[in-house]
N, C-alpha and C positions, 0 to 999 in steps of 0.2 A: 566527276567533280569531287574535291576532295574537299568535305567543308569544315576538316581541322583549322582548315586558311581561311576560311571564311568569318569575319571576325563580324557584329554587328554594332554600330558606331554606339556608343552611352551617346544619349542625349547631353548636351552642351547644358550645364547652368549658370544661368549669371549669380553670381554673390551679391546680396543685398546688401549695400551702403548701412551703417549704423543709422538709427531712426536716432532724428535732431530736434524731431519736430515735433507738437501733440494739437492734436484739434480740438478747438474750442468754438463757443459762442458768444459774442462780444457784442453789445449794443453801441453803435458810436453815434451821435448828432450827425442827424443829415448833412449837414453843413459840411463837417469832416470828411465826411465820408467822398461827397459831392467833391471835394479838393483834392481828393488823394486819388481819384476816379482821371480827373480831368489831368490833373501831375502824369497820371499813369500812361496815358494816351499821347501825350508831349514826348514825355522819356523812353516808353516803349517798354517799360518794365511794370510788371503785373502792380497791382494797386496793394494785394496783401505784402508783396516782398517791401514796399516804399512804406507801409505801416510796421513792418517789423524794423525794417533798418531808422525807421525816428524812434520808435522805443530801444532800440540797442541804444542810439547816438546817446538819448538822455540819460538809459543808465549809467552810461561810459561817463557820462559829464562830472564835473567834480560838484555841481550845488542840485545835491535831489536833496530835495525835501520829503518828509514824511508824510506831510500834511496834503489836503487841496484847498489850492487857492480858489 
């Protein structure tokens, strides 16, 4: 057996996607939270992705206000 040929495979790595994301702690009203839960199960899309895509949609909006109502 000649094991100049014998090559042993490198392990395979997957490349890590750029991190987009940061985790935090957010307190929301039950209420909220209850609606985005219930949305989530309708749509089939997790309840944090439908709370991030409403806070994208408002920033994109053209009236933020600085304030809270």
């Amino acid at each position: 057996m000649n094991t100049d040929s014998i090559q042993a495979a490198a392990p395979v790595r997957r490349v890590r996607p750029p991190k987009r994301k940061t985790r935090i702690t957010i307190y929301l009203d039950d209420e909220v939270l209850n609606e985005f839960r219930t949305l989530s199960e309708r749509c089939g899309t997790g309840y944090q992705t439908l709370i991030n895509a409403a806070l994208r949609n408002r920033l994109n909006g053209s009236n933020i206000e600085t304030g809270v109502a």
